[in-house]
C-alpha positions as CSV (number, residue, x, y, z in Angstrom):
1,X,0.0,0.0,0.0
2,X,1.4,3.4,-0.7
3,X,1.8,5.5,2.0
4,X,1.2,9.0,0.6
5,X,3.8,10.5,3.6
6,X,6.0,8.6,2.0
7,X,7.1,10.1,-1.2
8,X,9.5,7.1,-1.7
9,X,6.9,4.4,-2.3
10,X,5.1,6.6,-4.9
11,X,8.5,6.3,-6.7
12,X,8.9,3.0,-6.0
13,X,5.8,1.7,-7.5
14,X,6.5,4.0,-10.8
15,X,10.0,1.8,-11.1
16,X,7.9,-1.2,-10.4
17,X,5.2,-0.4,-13.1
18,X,7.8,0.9,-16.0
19,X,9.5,-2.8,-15.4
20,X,7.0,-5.2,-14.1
21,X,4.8,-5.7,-18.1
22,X,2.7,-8.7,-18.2
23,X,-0.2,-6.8,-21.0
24,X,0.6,-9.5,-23.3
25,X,0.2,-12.1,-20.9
26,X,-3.5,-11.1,-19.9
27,X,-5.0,-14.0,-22.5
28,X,-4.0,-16.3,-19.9
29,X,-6.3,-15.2,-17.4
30,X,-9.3,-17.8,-17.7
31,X,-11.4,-17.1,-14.8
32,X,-14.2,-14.9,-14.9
33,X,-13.3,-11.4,-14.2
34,X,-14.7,-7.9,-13.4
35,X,-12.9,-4.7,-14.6
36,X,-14.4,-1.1,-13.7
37,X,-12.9,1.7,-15.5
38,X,-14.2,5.4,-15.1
39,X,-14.6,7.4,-17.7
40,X,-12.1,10.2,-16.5
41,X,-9.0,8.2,-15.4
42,X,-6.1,9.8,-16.9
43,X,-3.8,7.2,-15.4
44,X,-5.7,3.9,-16.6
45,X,-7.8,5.6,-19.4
46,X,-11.1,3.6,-20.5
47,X,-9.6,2.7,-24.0
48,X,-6.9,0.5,-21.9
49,X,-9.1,-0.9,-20.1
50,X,-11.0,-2.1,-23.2
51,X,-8.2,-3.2,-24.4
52,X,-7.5,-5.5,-21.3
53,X,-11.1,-7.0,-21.6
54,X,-10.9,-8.0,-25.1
55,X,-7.6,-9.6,-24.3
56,X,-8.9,-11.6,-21.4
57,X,-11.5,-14.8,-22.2
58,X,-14.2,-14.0,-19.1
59,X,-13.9,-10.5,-18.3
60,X,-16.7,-7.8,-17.9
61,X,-16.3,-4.5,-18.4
62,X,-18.4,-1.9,-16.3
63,X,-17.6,2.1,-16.7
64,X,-18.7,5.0,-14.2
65,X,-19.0,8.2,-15.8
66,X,-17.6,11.4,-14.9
67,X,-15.6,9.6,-12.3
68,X,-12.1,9.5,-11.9
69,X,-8.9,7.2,-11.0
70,X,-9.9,7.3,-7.2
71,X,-13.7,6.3,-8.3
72,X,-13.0,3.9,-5.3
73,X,-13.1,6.5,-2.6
74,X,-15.3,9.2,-4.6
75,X,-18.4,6.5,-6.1
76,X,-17.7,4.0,-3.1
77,X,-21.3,2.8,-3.5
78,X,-21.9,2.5,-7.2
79,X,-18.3,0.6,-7.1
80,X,-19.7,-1.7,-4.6
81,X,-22.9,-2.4,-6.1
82,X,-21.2,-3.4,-9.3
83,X,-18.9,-5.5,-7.4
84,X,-22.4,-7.0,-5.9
85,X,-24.0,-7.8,-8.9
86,X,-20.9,-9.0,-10.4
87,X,-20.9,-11.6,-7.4
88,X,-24.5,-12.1,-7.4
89,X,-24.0,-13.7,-10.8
């Protein structure tokens, strides 16, 4: 988890991400998987994330509009209710 008093882990994870690439590998994913993009994310735009669910067999995509990267914290419960429905099924 980053600790955002710690400026060091914020660079840490950057090295981590510029190194650590398995995109090509996301075919190999067979079990059934939810992705949520939002529709303002400048750091995991939606057109990635599309890209990621046609590369994986069982994936769903769900978008939240005019929502952004932290759509976690700022749409808590429309995340959780499409995590719900996504278990539900």
């Amino acid at each position: 988890m980053i600790n955002p008093s710690r400026p060091q882990d914020i660079i840490n994870q950057a090295e981590a991400m510029k190194t650590h690439y398995t995109f090509d590998k996301l075919g190999e994913i067979k079990h059934k998987t939810l992705l949520i993009a939002a529709s303002h994310d400048r750091q995991t735009p939606v057109s990635v994330m599309e890209e990621m669910n046609k590369k994986m067999p069982n994936s769903e995509l769900k978008i939240i509009y005019e929502a952004g990267h932290f759509m976690t914290l700022s749409r808590a419960s429309e995340v959780n209710k499409i995590i719900l429905d996504f278990l539900e099924n």
